[in-house]
N, C-alpha and C positions, 0 to 999 in steps of 0.2 A: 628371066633366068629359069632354068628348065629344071622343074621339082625331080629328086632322084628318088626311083624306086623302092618300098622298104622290101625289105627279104619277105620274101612267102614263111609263114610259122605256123599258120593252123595246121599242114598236111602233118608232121611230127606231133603236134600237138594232140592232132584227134586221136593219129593211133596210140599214143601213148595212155589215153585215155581210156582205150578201148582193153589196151594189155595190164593197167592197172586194178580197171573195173574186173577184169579175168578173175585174176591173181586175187583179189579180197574175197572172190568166192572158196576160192581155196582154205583162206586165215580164215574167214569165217567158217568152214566145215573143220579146222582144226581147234578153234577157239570153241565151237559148240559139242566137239567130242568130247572135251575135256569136262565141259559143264555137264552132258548130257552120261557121260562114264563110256564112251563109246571108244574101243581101242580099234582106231585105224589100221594101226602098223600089223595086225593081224591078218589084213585081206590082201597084202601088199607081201607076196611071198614070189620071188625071182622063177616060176620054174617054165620052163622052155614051152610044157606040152598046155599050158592056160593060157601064154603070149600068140602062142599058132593058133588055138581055137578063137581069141579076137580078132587077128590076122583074118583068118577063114572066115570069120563072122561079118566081117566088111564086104563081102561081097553081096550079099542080100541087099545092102543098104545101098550100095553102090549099084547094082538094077534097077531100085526105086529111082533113085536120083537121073540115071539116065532115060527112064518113062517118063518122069517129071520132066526132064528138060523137049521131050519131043514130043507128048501127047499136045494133039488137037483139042481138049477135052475144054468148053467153055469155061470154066472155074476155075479149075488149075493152069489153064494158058494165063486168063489173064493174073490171078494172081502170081506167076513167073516173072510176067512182063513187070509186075511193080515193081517184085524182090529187085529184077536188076535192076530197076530206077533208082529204086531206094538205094542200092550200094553205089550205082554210078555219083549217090550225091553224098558219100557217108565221111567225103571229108581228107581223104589218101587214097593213096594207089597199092593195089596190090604188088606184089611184090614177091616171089619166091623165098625170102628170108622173111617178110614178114605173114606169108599165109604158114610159114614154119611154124611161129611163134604164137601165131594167133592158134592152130591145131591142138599143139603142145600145153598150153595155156587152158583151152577153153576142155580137151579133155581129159587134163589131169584135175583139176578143178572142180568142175561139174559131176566127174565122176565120183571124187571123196567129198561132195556135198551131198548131194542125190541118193546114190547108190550106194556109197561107204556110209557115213551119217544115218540119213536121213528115213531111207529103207532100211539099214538096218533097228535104228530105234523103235520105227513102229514097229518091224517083225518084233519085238520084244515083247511085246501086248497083245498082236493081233496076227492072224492067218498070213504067211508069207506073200500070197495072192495081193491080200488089200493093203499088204506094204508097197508092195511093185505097182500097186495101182494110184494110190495115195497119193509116194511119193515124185511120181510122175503128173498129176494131175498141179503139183505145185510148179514141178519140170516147164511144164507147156505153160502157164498162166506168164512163167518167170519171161519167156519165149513170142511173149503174145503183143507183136506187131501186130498181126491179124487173129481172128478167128479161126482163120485155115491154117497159118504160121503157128496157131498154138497146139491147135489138134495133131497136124502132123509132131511138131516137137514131141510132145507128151508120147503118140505111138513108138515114136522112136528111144524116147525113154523106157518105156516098160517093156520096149527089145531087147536093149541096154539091160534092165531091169533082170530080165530073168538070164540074161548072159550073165550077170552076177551071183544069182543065185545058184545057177547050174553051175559054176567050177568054184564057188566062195572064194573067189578073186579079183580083186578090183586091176588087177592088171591085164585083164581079160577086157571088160569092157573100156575100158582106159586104152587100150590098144586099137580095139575098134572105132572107138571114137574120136581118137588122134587121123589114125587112116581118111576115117569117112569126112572128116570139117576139111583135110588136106586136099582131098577130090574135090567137093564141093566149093571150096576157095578156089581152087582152081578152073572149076568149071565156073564161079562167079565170076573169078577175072576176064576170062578169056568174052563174057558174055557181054562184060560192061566195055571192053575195047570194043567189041561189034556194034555196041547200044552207041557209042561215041564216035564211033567212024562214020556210023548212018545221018548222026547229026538228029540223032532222036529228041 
């Protein structure tokens, strides 16, 4: 007799995993504002001209990102070719609703741990510089598949970094940071269908 199939369950299961692990970075930046006296809801102010300057702020990052996807450059090729390995095996398929959520997720989160928290705490004690610096250096360790995966993170943070400090709005880099994981999800989909087409 012919044993039946079970249902596939990791693909749900990983990404949930992945959108849950987001999201506690969030509680945990809300749960240590409160320990640390830090008022979040201060840097989170709706106005139109802080959302266009993250908006606008995405484009720099979105040029690295497409140097990165085309440089010849021995290091950065092959560390590319891992990245897409590594996501062709992360467990789910992308997905336009979930590279939404996974954006939305990782840069509302990241930005009120980091940047809202984290930078600001230390700016309480120390030179605003070695706050953006600081708290980026934890940015990239959190980030650290690789050595080059962490370096790049951490730059990108204390971009991040002083885009927060120039308009004291986390809805600035919060904006940026939604856009730019949306591209880059995107541009990881589209790379691991190639990586799997090829039969790599």
């Amino acid at each position: 007799m012919e044993e039946k199939e079970t249902p596939d369950t990791p693909e749900p299961r990983a990404f949930l995993m992945v959108i849950l692990g987001t999201i506690g970075l969030g509680v945990a930046a809300y749960a240590f504002s409160l320990i640390l006296s830090v008022n979040l809801s201060q840097f989170l102010q709706p106005t139109i001209k802080d959302i266009a300057v993250g908006v606008i702020a995405t484009l720099p990052l979105v040029a690295f990102l497409w140097w990165f996807s085309n440089t010849t450059l021995e290091h950065f090729a092959s560390f590319r070719k891992s990245q897409i390995k590594f996501f062709s095996e992360i467990g789910f398929e992308f997905t336009p609703s979930r590279i939404a959520l996974m954006a939305v997720c990782a840069g509302v989160s990241e930005e009120l741990l980091f940047r809202g928290l984290l930078q600001t705490w230390i700016a309480g004690f120390a030179p605003v510089a070695a706050a953006i610096v600081l708290s980026n250096v934890v940015f990239g360790l959190l980030h650290m598949r690789t050595i080059l995966y962490a370096v790049i993170a951490g730059l990108v943070g204390v971009y991040l970094g002083i885009l927060f400090a120039v308009t004291d709005n986390l809805l600035a880099p919060i904006a940026a940071h939604i856009l730019y994981d949306a591209v880059a999800l995107e541009y990881t989909r589209r790379a691991v269908v190639h990586y799997q087409s090829e039969g790599l």
